[in-house]
C-alpha positions, 0 to 999 in steps of 0.5 A: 084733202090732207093725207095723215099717216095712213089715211087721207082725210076729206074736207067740205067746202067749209072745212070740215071733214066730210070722209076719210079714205084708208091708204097704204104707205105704198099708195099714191095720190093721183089728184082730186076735184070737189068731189072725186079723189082718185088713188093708185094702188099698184097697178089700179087706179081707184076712184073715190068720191067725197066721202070715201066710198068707191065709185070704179076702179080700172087697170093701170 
């Protein structure tokens, strides 16, 4: 995963970019896995899986 600007770009095993996730300045990264990336944006958390797309979210 490489975070660019305002959006973090997802990578494949290979290297190659297999999703990308639009972020805010104020969001955060809270950590990924290979298949999973999850972001805290206020006072939720948003789980994402690989290729960009919304799997859950929760409170804070």
């Amino acid at each position: 995963m490489r975070r660019r600007g305002n959006v973090l770009d997802v990578f494949d095993e290979r290297g190659r970019i297999i999703g990308h996730i639009s972020i805010s300045s104020q969001d955060e990264v809270l950590g990924w896995t290979a298949d999973t990336v999850i972001v805290r944006r206020g006072r939720r958390v948003y789980h994402y899986d690989a290729r960009g797309r919304i799997k859950g979210t929760r409170p804070l």
